[in-house]
gemmi code that builds the backbone of each chain (N, CA, C; Angstrom):
import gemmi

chains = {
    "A": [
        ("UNK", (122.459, 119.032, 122.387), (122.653, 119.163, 123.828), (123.816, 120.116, 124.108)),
        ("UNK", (123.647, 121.154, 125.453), (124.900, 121.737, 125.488), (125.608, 121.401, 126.850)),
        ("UNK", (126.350, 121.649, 127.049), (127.549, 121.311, 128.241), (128.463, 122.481, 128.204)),
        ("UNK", (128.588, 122.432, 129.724), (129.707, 123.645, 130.173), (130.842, 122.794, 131.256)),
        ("UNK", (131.644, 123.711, 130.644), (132.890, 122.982, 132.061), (133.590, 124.418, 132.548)),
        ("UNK", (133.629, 124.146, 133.982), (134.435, 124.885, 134.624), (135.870, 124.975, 135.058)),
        ("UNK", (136.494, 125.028, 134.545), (138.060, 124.122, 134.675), (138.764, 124.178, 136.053)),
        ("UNK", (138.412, 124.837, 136.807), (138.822, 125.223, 138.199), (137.725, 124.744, 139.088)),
        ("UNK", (137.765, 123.872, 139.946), (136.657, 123.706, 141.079), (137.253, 124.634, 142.331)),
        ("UNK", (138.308, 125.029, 142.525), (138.226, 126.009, 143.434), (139.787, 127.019, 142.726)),
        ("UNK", (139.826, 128.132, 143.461), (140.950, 129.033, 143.355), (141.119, 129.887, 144.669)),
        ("UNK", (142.117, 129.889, 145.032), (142.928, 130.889, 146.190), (143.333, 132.269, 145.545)),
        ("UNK", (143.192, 132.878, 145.933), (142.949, 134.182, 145.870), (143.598, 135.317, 146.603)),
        ("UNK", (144.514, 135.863, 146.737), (144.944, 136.842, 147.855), (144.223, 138.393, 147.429)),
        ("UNK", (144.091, 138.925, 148.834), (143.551, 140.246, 148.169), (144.034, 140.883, 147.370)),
        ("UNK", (143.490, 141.779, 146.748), (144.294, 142.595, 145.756), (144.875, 142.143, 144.315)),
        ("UNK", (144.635, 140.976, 144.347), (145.152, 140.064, 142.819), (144.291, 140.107, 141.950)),
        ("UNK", (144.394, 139.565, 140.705), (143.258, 139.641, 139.820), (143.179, 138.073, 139.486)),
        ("UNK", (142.063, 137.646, 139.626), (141.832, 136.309, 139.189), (141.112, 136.515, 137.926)),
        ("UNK", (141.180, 135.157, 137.296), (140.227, 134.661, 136.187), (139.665, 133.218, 136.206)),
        ("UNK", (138.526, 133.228, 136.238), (137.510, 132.005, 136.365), (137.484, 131.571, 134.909)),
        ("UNK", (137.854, 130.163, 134.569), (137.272, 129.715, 133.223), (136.159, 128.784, 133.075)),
        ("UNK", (135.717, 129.173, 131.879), (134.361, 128.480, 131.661), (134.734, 128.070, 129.673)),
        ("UNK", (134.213, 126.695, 129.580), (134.114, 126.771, 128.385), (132.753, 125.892, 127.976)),
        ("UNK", (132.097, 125.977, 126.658), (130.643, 125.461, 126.905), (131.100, 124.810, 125.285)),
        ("UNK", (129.945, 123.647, 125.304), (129.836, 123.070, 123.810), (128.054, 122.973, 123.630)),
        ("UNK", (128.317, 123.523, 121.825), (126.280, 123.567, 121.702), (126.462, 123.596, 120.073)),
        ("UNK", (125.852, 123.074, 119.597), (125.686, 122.745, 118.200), (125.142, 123.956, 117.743)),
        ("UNK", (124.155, 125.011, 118.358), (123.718, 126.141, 118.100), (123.891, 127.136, 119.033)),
        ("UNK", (124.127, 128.243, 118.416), (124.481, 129.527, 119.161), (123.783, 129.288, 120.671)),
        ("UNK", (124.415, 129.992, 121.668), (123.875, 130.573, 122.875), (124.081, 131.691, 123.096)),
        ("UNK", (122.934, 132.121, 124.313), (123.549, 132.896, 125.301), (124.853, 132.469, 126.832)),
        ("UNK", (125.050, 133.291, 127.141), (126.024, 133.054, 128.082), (125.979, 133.723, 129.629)),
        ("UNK", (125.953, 133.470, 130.564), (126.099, 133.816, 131.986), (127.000, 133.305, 132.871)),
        ("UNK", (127.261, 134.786, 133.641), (128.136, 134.275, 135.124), (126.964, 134.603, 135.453)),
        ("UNK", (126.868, 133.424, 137.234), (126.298, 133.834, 137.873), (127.168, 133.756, 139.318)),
        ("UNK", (126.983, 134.406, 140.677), (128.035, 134.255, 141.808), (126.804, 134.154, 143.066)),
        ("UNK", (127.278, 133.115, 143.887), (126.715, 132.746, 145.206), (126.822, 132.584, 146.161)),
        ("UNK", (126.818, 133.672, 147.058), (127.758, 133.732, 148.192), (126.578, 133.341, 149.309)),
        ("UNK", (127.579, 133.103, 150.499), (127.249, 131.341, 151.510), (125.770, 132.050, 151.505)),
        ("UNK", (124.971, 130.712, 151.675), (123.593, 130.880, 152.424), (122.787, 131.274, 151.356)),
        ("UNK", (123.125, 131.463, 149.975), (122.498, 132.876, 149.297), (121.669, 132.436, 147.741)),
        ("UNK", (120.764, 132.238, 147.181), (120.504, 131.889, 145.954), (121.476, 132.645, 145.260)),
        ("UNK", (121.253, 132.228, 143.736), (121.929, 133.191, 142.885), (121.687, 134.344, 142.131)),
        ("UNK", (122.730, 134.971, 141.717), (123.075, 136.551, 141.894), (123.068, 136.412, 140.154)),
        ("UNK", (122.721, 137.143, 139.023), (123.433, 137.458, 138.143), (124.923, 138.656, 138.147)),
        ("UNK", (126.366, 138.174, 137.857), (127.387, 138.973, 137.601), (126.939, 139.751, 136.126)),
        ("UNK", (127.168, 139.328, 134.483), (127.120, 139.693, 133.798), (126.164, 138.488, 132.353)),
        ("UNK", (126.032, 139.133, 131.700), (125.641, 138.234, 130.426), (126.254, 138.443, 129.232)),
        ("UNK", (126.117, 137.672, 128.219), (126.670, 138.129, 126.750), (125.210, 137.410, 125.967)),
        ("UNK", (124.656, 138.082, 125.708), (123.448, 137.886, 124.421), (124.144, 137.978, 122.934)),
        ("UNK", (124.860, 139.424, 122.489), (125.196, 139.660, 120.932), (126.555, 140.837, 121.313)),
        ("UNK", (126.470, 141.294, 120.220), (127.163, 142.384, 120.206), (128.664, 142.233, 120.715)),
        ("UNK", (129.397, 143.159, 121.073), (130.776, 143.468, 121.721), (131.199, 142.022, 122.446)),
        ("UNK", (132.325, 141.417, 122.321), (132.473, 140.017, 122.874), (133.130, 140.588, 124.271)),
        ("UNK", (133.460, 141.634, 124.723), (133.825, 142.188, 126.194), (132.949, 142.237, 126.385)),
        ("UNK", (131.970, 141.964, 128.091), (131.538, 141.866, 128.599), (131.685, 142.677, 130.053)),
        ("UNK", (131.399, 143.776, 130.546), (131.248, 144.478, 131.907), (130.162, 144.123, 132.317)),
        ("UNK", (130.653, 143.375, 133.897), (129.282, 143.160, 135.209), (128.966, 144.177, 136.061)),
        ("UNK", (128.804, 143.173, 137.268), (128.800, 143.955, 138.639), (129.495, 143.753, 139.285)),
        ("UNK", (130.141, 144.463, 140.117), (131.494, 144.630, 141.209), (132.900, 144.150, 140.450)),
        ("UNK", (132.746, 145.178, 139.222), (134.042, 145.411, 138.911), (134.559, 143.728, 137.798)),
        ("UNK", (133.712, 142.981, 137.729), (134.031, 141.485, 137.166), (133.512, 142.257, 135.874)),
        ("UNK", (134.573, 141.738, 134.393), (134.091, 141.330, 133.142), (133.934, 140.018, 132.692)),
        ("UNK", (133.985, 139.425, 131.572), (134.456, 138.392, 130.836), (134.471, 138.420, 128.998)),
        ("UNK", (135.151, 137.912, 128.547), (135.250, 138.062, 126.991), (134.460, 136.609, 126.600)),
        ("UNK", (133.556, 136.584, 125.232), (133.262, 135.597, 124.639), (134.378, 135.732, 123.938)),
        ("UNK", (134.729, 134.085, 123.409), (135.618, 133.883, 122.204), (134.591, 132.686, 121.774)),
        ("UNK", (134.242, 133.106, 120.276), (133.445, 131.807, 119.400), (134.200, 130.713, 119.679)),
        ("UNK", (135.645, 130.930, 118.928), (136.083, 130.173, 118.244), (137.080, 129.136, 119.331)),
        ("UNK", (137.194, 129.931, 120.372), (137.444, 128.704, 121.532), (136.762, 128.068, 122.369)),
        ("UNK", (134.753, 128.546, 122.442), (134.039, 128.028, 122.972), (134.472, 128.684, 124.119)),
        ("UNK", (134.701, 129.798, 124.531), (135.005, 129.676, 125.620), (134.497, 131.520, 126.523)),
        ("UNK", (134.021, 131.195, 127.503), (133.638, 132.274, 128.341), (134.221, 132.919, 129.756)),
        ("UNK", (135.465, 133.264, 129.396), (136.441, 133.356, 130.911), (135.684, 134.512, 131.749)),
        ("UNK", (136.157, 134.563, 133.015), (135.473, 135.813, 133.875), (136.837, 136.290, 134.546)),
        ("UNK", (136.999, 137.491, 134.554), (138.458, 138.423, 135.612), (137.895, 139.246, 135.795)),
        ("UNK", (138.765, 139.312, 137.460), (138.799, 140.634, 137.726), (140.049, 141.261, 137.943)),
        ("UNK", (140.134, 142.365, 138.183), (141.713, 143.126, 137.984), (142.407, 143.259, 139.184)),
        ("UNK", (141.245, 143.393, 140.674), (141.437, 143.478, 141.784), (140.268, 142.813, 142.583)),
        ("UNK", (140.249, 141.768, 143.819), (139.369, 141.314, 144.361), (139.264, 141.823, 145.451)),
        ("UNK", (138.165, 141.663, 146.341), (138.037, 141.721, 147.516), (138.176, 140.809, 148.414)),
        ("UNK", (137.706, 141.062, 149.364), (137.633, 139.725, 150.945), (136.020, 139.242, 150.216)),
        ("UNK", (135.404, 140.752, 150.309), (133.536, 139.961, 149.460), (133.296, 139.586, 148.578)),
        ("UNK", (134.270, 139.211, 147.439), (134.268, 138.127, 146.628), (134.327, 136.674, 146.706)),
        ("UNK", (134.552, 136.621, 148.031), (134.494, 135.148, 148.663), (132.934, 134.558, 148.413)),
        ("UNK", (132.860, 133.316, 147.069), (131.726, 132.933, 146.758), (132.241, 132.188, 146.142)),
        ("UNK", (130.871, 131.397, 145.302), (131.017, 130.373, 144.050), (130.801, 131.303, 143.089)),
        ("UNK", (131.218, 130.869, 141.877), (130.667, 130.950, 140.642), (130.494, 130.050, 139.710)),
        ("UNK", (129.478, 130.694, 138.930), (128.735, 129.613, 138.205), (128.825, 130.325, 136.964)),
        ("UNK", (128.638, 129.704, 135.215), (129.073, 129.848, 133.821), (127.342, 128.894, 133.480)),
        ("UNK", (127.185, 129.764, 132.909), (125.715, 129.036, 132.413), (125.297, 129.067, 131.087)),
        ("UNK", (125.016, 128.333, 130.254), (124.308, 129.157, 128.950), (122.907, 128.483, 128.694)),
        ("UNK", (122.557, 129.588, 127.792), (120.911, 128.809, 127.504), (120.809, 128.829, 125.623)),
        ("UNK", (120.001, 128.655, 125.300), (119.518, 128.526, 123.996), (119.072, 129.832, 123.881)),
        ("UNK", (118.734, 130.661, 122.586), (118.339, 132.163, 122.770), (117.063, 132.062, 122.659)),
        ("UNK", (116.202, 130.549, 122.308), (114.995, 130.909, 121.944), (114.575, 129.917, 123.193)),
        ("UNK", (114.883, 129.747, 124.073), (114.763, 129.593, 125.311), (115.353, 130.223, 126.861)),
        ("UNK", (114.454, 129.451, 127.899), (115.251, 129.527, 129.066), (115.569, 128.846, 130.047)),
        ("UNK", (115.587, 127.581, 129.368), (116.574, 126.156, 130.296), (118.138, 127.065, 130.798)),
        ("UNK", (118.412, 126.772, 131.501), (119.797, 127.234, 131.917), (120.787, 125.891, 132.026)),
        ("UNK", (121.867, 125.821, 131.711), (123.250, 124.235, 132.029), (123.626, 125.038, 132.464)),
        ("UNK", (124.101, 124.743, 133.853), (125.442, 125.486, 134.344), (126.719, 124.115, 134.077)),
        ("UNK", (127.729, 125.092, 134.976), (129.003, 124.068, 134.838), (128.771, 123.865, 136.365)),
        ("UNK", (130.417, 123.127, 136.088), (130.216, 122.570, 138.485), (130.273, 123.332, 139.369)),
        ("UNK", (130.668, 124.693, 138.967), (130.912, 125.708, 139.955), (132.333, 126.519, 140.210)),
        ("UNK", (132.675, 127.381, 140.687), (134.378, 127.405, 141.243), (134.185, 128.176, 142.235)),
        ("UNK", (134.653, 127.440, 143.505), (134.942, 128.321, 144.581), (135.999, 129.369, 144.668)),
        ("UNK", (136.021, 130.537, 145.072), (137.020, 131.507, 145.027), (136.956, 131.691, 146.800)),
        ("UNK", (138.393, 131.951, 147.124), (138.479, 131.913, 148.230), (139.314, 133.424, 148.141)),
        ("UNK", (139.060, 134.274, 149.093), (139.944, 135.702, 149.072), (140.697, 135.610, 150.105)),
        ("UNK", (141.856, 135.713, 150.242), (142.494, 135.294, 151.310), (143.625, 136.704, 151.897)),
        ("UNK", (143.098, 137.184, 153.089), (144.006, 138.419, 153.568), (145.718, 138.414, 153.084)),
    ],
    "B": [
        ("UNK", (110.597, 144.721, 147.148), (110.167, 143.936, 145.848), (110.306, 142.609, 146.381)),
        ("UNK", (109.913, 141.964, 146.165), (110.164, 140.312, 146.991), (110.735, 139.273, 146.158)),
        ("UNK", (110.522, 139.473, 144.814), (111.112, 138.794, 143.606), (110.859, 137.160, 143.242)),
        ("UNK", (111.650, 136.153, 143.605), (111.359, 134.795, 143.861), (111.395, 134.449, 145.310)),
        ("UNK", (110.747, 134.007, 146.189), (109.857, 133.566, 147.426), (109.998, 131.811, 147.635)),
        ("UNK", (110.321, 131.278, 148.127), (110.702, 129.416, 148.324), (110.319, 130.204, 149.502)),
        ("UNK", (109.463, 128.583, 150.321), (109.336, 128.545, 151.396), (109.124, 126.561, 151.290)),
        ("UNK", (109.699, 125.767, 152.302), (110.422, 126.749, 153.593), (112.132, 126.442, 152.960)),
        ("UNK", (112.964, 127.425, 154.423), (114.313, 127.293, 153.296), (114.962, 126.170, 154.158)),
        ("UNK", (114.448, 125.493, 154.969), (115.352, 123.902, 155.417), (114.000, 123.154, 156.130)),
        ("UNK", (114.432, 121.870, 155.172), (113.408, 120.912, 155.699), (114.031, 119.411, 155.795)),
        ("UNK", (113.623, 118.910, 156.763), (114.076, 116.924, 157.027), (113.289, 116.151, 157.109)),
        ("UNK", (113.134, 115.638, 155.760), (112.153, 114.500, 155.558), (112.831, 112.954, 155.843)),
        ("UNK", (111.962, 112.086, 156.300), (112.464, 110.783, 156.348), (111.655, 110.054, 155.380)),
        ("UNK", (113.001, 108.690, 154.671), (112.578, 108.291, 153.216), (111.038, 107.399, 153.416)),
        ("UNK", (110.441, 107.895, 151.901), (108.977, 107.560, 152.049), (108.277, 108.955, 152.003)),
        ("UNK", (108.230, 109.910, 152.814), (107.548, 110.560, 152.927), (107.421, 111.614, 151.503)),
        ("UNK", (106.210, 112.553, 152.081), (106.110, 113.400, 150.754), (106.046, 114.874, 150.888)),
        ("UNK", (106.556, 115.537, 150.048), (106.428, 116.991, 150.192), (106.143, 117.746, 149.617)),
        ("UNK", (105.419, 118.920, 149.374), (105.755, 120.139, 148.813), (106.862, 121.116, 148.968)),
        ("UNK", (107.564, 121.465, 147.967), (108.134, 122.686, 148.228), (107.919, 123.911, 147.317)),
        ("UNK", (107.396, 124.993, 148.023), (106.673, 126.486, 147.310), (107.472, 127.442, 146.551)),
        ("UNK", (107.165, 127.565, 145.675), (108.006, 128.885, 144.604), (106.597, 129.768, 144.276)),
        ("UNK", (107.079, 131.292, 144.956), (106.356, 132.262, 144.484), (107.058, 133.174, 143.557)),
        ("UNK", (106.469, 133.839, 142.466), (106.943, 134.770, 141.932), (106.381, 136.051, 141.652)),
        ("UNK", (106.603, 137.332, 142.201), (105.504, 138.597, 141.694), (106.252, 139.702, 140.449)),
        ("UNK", (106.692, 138.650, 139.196), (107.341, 139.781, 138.974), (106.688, 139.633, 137.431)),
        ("UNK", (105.316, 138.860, 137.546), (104.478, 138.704, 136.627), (105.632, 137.561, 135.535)),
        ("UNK", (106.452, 136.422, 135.722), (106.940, 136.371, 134.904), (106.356, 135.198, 133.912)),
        ("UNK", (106.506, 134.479, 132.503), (106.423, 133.669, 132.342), (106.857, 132.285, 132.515)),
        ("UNK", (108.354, 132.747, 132.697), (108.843, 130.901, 133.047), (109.245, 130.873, 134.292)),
        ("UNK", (109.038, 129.824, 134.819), (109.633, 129.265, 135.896), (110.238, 127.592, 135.749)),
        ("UNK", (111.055, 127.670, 136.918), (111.664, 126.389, 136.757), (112.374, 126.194, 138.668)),
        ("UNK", (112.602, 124.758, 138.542), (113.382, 124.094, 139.894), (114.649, 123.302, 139.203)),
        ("UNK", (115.832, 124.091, 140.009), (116.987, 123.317, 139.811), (117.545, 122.225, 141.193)),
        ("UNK", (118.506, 121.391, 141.167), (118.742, 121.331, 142.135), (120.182, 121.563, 142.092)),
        ("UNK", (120.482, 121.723, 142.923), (121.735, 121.635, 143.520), (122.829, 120.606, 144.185)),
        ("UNK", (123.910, 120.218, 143.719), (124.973, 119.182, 144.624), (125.940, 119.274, 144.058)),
        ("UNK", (127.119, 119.465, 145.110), (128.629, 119.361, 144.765), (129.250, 119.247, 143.925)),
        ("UNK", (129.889, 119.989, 143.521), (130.740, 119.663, 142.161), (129.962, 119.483, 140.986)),
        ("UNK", (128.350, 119.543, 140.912), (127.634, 119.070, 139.380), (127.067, 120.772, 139.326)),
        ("UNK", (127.123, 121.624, 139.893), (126.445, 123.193, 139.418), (124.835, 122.904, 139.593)),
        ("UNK", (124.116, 123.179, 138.700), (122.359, 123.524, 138.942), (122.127, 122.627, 138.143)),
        ("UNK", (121.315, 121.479, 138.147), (120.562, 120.501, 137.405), (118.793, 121.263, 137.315)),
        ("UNK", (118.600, 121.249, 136.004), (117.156, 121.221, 135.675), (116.425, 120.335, 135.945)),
        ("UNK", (115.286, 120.034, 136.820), (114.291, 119.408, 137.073), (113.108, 118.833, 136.307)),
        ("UNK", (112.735, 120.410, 136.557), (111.066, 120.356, 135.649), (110.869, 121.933, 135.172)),
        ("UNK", (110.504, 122.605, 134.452), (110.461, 123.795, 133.751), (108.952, 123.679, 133.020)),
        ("UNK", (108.530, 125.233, 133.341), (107.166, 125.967, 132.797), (107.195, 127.155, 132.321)),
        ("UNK", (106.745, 127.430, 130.831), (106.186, 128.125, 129.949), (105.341, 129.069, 130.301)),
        ("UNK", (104.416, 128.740, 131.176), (103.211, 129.635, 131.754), (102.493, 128.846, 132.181)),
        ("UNK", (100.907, 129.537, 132.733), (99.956, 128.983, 133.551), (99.931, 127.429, 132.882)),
        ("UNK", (99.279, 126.591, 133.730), (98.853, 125.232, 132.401), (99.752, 124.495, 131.763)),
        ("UNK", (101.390, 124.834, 131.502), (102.154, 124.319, 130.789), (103.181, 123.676, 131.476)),
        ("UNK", (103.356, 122.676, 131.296), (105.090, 122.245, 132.351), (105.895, 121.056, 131.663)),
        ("UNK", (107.013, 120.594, 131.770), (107.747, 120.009, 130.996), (108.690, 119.638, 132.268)),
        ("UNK", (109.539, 118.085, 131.123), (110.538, 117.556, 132.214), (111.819, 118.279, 131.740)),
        ("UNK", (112.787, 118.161, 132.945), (114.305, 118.900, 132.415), (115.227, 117.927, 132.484)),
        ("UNK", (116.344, 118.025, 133.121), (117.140, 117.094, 133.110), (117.159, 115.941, 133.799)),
        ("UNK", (116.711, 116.209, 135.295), (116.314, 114.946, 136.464), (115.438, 115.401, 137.079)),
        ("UNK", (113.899, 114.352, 136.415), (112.885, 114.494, 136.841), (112.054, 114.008, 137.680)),
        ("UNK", (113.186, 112.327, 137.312), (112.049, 111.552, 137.855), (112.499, 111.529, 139.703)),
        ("UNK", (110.968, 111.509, 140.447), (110.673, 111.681, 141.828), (110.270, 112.879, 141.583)),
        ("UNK", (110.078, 113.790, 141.099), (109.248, 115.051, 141.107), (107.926, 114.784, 140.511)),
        ("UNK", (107.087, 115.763, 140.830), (106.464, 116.342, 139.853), (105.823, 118.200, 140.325)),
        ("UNK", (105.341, 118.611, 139.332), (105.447, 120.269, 139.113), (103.895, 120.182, 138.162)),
        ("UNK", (102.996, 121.405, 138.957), (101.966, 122.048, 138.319), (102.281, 123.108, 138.448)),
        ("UNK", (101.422, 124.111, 137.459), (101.476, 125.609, 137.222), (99.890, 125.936, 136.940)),
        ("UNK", (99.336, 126.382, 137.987), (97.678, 126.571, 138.468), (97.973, 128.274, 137.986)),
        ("UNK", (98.563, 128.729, 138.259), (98.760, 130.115, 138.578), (100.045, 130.842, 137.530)),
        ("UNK", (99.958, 132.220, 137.100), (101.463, 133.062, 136.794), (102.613, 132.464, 137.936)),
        ("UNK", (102.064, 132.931, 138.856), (102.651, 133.217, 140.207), (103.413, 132.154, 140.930)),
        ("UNK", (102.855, 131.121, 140.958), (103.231, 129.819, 141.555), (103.586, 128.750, 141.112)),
        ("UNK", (104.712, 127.742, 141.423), (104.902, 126.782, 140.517), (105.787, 125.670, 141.874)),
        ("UNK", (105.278, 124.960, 142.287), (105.300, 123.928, 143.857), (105.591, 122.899, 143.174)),
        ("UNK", (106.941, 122.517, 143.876), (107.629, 121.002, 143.645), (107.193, 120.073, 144.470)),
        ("UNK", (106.751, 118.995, 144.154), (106.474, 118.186, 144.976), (107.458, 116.523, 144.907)),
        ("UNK", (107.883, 116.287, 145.822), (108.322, 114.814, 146.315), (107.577, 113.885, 146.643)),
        ("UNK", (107.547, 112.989, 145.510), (106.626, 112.151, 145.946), (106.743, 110.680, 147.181)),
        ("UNK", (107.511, 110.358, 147.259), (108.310, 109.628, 148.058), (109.731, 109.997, 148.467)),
        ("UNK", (109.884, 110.570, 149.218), (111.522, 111.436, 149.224), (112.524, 110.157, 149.564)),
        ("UNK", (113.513, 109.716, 148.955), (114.484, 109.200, 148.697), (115.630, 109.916, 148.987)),
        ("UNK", (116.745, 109.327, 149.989), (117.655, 110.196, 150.631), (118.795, 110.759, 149.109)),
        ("UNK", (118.585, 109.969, 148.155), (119.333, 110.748, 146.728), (118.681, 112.226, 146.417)),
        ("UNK", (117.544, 112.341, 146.985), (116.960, 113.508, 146.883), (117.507, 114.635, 148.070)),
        ("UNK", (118.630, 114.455, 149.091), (119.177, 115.430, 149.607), (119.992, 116.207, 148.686)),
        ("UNK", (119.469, 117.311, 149.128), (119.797, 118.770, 148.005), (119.147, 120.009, 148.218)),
        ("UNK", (120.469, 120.877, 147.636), (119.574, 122.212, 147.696), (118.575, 122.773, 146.270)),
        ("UNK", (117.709, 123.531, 146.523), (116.690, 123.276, 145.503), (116.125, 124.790, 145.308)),
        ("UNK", (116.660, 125.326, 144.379), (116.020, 126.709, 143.664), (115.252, 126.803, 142.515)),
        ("UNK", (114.760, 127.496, 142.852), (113.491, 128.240, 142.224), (113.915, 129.508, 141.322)),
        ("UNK", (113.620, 129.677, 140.234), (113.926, 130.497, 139.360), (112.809, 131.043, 138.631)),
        ("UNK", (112.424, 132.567, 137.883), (111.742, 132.970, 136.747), (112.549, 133.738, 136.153)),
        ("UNK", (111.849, 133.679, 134.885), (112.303, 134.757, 134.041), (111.332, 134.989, 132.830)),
        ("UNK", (111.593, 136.281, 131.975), (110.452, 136.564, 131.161), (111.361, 136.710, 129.638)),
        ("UNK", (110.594, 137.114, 128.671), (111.261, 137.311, 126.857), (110.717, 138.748, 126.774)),
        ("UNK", (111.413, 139.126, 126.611), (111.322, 140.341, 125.282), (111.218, 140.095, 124.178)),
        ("UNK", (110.008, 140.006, 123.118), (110.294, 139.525, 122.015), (110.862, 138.341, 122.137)),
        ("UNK", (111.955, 138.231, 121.470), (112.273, 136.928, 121.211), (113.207, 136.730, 121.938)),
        ("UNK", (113.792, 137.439, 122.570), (115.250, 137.245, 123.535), (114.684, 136.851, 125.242)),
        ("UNK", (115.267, 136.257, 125.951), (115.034, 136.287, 127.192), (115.654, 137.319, 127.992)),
        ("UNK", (115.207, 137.288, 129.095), (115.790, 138.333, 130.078), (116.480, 137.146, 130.784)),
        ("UNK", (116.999, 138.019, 131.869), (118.009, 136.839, 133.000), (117.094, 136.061, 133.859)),
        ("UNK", (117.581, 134.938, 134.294), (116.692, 134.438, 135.450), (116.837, 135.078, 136.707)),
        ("UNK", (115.925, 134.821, 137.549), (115.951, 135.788, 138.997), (115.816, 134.247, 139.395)),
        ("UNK", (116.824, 133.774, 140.619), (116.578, 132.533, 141.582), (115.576, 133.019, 142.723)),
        ("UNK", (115.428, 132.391, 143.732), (114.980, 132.193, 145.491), (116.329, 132.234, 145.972)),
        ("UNK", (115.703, 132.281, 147.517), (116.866, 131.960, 148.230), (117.470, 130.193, 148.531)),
        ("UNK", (116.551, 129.391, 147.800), (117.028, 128.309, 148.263), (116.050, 127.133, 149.176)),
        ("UNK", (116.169, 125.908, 149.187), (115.447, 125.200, 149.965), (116.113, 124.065, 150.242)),
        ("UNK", (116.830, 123.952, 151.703), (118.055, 123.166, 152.229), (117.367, 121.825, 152.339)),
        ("UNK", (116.917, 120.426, 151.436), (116.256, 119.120, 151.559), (117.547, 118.024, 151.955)),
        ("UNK", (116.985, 117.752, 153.396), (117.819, 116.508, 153.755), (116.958, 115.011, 154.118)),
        ("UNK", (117.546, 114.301, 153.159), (116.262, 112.878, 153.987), (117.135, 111.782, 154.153)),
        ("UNK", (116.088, 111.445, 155.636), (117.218, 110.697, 156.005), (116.455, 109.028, 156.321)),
    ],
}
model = gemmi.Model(1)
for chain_id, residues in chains.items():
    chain = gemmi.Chain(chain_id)
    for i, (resn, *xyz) in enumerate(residues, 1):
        res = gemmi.Residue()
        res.name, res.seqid = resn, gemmi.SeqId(i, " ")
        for name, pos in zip(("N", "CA", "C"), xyz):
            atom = gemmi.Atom()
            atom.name, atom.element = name, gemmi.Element(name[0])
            atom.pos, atom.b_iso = gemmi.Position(*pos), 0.0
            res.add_atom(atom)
        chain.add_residue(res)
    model.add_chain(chain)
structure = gemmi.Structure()
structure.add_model(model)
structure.setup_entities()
């Protein structure tokens, strides 16, 4: 079975700062990994993924995140936010030879003038 | 492109009653699935499908159930809606390459309140 935790249920944010969202997941066998972000009213968006390769990770609108194996863990930053970063995000992983998705609880990001 | 399709996106059922709720997909994919949604727990798996003909339980199933007649379509149904069943409720596909998956594509959502 796998499990994700989000360690932040919400974060404040001022413009122009760089936040980082954490995510860490537990799975007896490899995964894949996802942010996903959901802003009000809105299904969800894929930000970025990590399948293999390079453990840096580049999304969309400027968000990365690094895998680390060995801490289980999948953080997301950005260097500079906006006001339209005001959303949830979500840390998901799946099995590679599937496509069940676990997310974690979520983290609200609030951008604040 | 229309992608994933839920209809409708807010509905108020009172407990007892029963519903459908519609997931279209045109993006030819193989899987589909219904999560739900509530506070602080992220996306719970429901019920999840393989393709036409195939469907399986996910994490919280029971009060659902899910056929797959079609690629295209895959309709949640409530069989007695129970106000624990207020929630938001997406619809997702996605397809494999070989052996890897691609990303899921959600809906916009389906706002279930019963009261």
């Amino acid at each position: 079975a796998q499990s994700v935790t989000q360690l932040d249920s919400q974060v404040p944010v001022f413009e122009e700062a760089p936040v980082e969202l954490r995510c860490n997941y537990s799975s007896s066998v490899s995964v894949y990994l996802f942010w996903y972000v959901q802003y009000p009213n809105q299904g969800l968006q894929l930000l970025l993924k990590y399948l293999s390769g390079s453990t840096l990770v580049k999304g969309i609108n400027g968000f990365e995140a690094e895998f680390n194996k060995s801490q289980t863990s999948f953080h997301l930053r950005k260097p500079s936010v906006h006001i339209s970063d005001t959303a949830e995000y979500f840390c998901a992983v799946s099995e590679p030879a599937g496509n069940k998705l676990t997310f974690g609880g979520g983290t609200r990001v609030l951008v604040k003038p | 492109n229309a992608g994933v399709t839920q209809t409708p996106k807010f509905q108020v059922l009172k407990t007892g009653q029963s519903m459908t709720l519609q997931c279209a997909q045109d993006m030819n994919h193989e899987y589909m699935s219904w999560y739900r949604q509530d506070p602080g727990m992220g996306l719970r798996l429901i019920h999840y499908s393989v393709g036409a003909g195939i469907t399986d339980q996910g994490e919280v199933p029971n009060g659902y159930n899910v056929s797959r007649s079609t690629t295209e379509d895959f309709p949640l149904r409530l069989l007695s809606a129970a106000p624990s069943q207020t929630s938001v409720y997406f619809c997702a596909s996605s397809s494999r390459t070989g052996s890897m998956n691609t990303e899921a594509f959600f809906g916009q959502g389906t706002r279930l309140t019963v009261v």
